[in-house]
C-alpha positions as CSV (number, residue, x, y, z in Angstrom):
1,X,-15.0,4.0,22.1
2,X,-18.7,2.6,21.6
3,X,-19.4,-0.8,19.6
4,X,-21.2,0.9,16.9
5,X,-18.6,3.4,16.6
6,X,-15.8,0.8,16.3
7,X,-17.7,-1.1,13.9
8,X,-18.3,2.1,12.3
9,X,-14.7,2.6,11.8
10,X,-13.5,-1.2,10.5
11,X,-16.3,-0.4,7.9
12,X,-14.6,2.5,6.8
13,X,-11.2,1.5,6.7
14,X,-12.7,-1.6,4.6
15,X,-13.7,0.3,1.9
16,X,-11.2,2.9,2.1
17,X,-8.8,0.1,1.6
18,X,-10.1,-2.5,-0.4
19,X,-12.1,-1.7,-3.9
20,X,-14.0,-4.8,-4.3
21,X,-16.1,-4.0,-1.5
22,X,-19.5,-3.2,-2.6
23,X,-22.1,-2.8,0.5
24,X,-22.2,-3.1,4.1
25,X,-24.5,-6.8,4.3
26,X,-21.4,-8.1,1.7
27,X,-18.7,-6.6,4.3
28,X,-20.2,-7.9,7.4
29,X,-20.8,-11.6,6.6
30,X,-17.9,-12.1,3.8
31,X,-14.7,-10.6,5.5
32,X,-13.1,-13.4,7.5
33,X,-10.6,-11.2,8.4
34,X,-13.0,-8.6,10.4
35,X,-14.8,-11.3,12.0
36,X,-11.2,-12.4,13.2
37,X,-10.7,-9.1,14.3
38,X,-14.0,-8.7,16.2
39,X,-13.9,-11.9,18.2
40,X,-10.1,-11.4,18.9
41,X,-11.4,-8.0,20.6
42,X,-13.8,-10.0,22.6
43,X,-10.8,-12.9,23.8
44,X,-8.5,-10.1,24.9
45,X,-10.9,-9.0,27.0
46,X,-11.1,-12.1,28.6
47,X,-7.2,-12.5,28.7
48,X,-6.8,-9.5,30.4
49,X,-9.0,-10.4,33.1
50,X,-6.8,-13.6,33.6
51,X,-10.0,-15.8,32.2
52,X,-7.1,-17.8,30.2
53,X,-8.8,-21.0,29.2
54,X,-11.8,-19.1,28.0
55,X,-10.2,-16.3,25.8
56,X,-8.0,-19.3,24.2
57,X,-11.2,-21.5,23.1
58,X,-12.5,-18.2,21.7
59,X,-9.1,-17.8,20.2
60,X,-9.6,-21.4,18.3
61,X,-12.2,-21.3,17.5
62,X,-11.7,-18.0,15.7
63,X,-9.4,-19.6,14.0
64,X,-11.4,-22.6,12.9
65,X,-14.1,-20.3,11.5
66,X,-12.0,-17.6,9.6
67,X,-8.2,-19.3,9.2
68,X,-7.2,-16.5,11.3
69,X,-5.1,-17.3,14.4
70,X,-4.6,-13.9,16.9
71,X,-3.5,-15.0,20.3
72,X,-5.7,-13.0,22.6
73,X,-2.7,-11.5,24.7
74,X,-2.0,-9.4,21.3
75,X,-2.6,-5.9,21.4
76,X,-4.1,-4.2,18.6
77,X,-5.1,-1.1,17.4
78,X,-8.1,0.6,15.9
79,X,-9.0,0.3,12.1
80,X,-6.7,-2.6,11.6
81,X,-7.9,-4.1,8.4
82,X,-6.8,-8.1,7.5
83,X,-7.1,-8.7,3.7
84,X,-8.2,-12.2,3.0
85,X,-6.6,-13.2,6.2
86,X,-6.1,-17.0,5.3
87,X,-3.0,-18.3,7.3
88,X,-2.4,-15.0,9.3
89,X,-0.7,-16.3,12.8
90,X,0.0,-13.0,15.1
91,X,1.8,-14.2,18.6
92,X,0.7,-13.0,22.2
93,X,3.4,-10.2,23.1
94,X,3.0,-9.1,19.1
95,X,1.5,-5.1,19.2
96,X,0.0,-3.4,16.5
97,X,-0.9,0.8,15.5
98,X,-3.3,2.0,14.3
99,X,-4.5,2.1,10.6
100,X,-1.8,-1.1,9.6
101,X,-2.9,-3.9,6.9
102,X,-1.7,-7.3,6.4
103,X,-2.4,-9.8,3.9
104,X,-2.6,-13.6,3.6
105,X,-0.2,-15.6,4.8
106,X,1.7,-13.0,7.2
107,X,3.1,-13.6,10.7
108,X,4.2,-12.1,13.6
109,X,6.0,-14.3,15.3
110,X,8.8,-14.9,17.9
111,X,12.4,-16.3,17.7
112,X,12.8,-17.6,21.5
113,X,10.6,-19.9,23.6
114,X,11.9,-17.5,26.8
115,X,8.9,-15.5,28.2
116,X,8.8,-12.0,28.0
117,X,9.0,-10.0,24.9
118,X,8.8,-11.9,21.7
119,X,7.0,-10.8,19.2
120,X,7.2,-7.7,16.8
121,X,5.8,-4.1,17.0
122,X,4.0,-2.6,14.4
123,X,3.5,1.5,14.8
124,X,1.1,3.1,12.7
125,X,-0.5,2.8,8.8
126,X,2.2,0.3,8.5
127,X,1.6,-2.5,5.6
128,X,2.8,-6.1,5.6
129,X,2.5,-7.8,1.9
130,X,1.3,-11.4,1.7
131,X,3.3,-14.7,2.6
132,X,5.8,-12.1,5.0
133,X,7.2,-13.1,8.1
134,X,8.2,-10.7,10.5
135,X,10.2,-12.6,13.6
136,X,11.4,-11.2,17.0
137,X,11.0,-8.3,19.2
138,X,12.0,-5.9,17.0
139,X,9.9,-2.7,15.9
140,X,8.1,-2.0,12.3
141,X,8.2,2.5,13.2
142,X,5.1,4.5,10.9
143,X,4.2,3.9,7.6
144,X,6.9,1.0,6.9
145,X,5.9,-1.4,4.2
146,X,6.9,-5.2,3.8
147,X,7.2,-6.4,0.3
148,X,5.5,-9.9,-0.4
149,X,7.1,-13.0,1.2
150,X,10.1,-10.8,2.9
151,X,11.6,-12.1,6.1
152,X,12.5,-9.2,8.7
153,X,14.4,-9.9,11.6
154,X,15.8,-6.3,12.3
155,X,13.9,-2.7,13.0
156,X,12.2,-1.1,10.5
157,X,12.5,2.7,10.0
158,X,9.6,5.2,9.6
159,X,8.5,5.6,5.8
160,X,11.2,2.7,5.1
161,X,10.4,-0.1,2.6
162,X,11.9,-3.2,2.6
163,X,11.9,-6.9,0.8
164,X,14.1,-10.0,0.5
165,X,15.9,-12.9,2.4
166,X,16.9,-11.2,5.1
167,X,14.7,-8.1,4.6
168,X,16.8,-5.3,3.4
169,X,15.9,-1.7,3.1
170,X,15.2,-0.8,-0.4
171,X,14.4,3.3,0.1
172,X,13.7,5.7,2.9
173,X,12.4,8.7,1.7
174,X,14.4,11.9,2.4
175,X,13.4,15.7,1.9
176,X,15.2,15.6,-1.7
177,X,13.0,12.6,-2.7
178,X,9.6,13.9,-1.2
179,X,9.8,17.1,-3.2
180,X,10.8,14.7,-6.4
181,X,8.0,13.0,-5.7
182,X,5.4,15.6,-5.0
183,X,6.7,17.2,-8.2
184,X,6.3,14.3,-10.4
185,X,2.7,13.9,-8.6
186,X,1.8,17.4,-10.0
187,X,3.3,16.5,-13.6
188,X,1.4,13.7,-14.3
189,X,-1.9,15.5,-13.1
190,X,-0.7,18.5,-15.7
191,X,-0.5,15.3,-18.2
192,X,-3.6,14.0,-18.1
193,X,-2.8,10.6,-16.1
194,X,-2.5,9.5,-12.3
195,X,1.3,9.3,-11.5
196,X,0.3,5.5,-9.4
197,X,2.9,4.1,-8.2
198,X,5.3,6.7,-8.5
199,X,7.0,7.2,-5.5
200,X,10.5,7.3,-4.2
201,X,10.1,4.3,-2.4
202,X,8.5,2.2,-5.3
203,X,11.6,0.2,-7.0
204,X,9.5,-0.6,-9.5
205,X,12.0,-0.2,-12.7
206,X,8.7,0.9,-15.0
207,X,7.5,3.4,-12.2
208,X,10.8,5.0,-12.0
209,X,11.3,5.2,-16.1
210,X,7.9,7.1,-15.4
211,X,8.7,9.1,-13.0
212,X,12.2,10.4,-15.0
213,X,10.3,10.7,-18.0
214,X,8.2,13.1,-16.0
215,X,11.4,15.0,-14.8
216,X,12.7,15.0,-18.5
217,X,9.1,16.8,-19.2
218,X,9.0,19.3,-17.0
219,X,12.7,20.4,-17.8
220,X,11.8,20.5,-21.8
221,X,8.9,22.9,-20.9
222,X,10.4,25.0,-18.2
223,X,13.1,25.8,-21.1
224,X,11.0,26.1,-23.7
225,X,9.1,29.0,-22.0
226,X,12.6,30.7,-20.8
227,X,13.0,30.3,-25.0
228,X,9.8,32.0,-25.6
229,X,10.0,34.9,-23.0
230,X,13.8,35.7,-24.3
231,X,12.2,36.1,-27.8
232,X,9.3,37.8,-26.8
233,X,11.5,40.4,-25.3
234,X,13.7,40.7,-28.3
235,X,10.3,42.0,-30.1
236,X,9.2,38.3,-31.6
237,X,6.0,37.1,-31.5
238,X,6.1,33.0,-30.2
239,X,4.4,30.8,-27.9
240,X,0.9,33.0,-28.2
241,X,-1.1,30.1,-28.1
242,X,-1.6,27.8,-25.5
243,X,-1.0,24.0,-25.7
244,X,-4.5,22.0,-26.3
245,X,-4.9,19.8,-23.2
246,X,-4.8,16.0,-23.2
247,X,-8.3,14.5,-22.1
248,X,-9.2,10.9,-22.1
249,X,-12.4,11.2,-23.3
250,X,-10.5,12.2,-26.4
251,X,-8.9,8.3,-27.1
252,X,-12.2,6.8,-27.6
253,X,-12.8,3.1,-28.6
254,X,-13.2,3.9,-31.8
255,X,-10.4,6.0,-32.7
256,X,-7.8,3.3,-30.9
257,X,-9.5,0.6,-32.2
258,X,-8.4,2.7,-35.7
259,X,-5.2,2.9,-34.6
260,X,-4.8,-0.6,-33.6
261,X,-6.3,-1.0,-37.3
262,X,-3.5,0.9,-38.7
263,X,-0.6,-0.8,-36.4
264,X,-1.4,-4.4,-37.7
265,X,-1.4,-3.0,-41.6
266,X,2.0,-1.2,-41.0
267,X,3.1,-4.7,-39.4
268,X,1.8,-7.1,-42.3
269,X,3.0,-4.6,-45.0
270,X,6.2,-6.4,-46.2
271,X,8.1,-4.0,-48.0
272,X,10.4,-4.8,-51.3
273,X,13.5,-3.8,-51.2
C-alpha cells in the first residue's frame, strides 16, 4: 500500500472516529497520536532490517515529541487510530488488527522479563478505554472492548466487553441478544430518537431501562393492533386513523422553554390544605 494511500486511510478513520475533527491542516499537525503512528511505521522498518540502534532513537524520540512510546518491533495494523495518546506505552512482541482505537493512558505490556512472546494481541475494530492496561501474551479476538482503567490479564472473546480489577467479562452478545438489540434499534427509529447506547453489551443501567422501555412499547402496540383487527372483524369501526408522528422540530425552544415555565409555577404553587 502507497504513502498517500495510507495516509489517506488514517485520515479517514480520524474523522470517522473522532467528531471534533474539523479539516485535514488541523488533523495533520494537531494529532500526536498519528504522528506517533507515522514515525513508528518508519522505526519498524528499520527494526526489521536489524538497524536496532537507529529504529530505537527514532523510537524516543517519538516519544519525546508526542508522549507516545511504540517499541518499533510492534506490529500494527492499518487504520489504527490513537486518541489523545498521552502516556500510551505499547511493548515490542505487542500485535495489533486492523481498525482498533486506544485512548490515553493504555498499555500493552508484558508480565515476564523472558524473551519471546510477551505482549498482547489485539485482532480487529477492537477498543481499549483510557488509563487500561492489558498485560501478557494473551489475545484481545474482534470487536472486544476494554472499559476505562480495566486490567486484563486473560483472553478476550470476540464481541465480548469487559471492565474491572481483574477484567471480567460483562456481556457477549448471543443470537437472542443481537435480535433484541436490532429490534430495539428499529423502535427507537419508529420513536423519533437514536437508540445510542443501546446495546446488549452496554451495562449502562439507564441504557438498559431504555432499551426495556422500548420492548414494553412495542408489546403495547403489537396488542393494541391485534385489539383493533379483532374489532374490526366483529363489524366495529376503530383504529381508522393513524397515530401523528413524533418530530423534533416539533419541541422547539419556545414551546419547552413554556413548559419549563409551567414546571417551576406547578413547583412554587404551595397548596392549602
Amino acid at each position: 500500500m502507497g504513502v498517500i494511500v495510507r495516509l489517506k486511510d488514517d485520515l479517514a478513520s480520524i474523522y470517522h472516529r473522532d467528531p471534533a475533527a474539523r479539516g485535514t491542516l488541523e488533523v495533520l499537525m494537531n494529532y500526536p497520536g498519528m504522528h506517533a503512528i507515522w514515525i513508528h511505521r518508519v522505526s519498524h522498518k528499520l527494526w526489521l532490517r536489524k538497524w536496532w540502534l537507529l529504529s530505537r532513537c527514532l523510537s524516543t524520540f517519538s516519544r519525546w515529541l508526542t508522549g507516545v512510546e511504540i517499541h518499533p518491533g510492534a506490529t500494527i495494523g492499518h487504520r489504527f487510530f490513537i486518541d489523545h495518546g498521552m502516556g500510551v506505552v505499547i511493548g515490542e512482541t505487542a500485535e495489533i488488527g486492523d481498525d482498533c482505537t486506544l485512548y490515553h493512558g493504555v498499555t500493552l505490556g508484558g508480565t515476564t522479563w523472558q524473551a519471546g512472546k510477551r505482549h498482547p494481541t489485539l485482532g480487529n475494530n477492537v477498543v481499549v478505554g483510557a488509563g487500561a492496561q492489558i498485560l501478557g501474551p494473551i489475545t484481545m479476538h474482534d470487536g472486544a472492548r476494554v472499559g476505562s482503567n480495566s486490567v486484563v490479564v486473560k483472553d478476550v472473546p470476540t464481541n465480548s466487553t469487559v471492565v474491572g480489577i481483574p477484567a471480567r467479562i460483562v456481556s457477549t452478545p448471543n443470537d437472542a441478544s443481537k435480535e433484541q438489540s436490532k429490534r430495539r434499534s428499529e423502535m427507537a427509529k419508529k420513536y423519533g430518537f437514536d437508540a445510542y447506547a443501546v446495546s446488549p453489551d452496554n451495562p449502562d443501567p439507564v441504557a438498559s431501562a431504555i432499551g426495556q422501555m422500548l420492548d414494553h412499547m412495542n408489546l403495547m402496540d403489537s396488542k393494541v393492533q391485534e385489539v383493533c383487527q379483532a374489532v374490526q372483524t366483529m363489524g366495529g369501526n376503530v383504529c381508522t386513523d393513524k397515530l401523528p408522528e413524533l418530530e423534533v422540530d416539533d419541541f422547539s425552544d419556545a414551546e419547552l422553554a413554556a413548559a419549563e415555565k409551567r414546571k417551576q409555577a406547578i413547583d412554587e404553587f404551595d397548596p392549602i390544605i
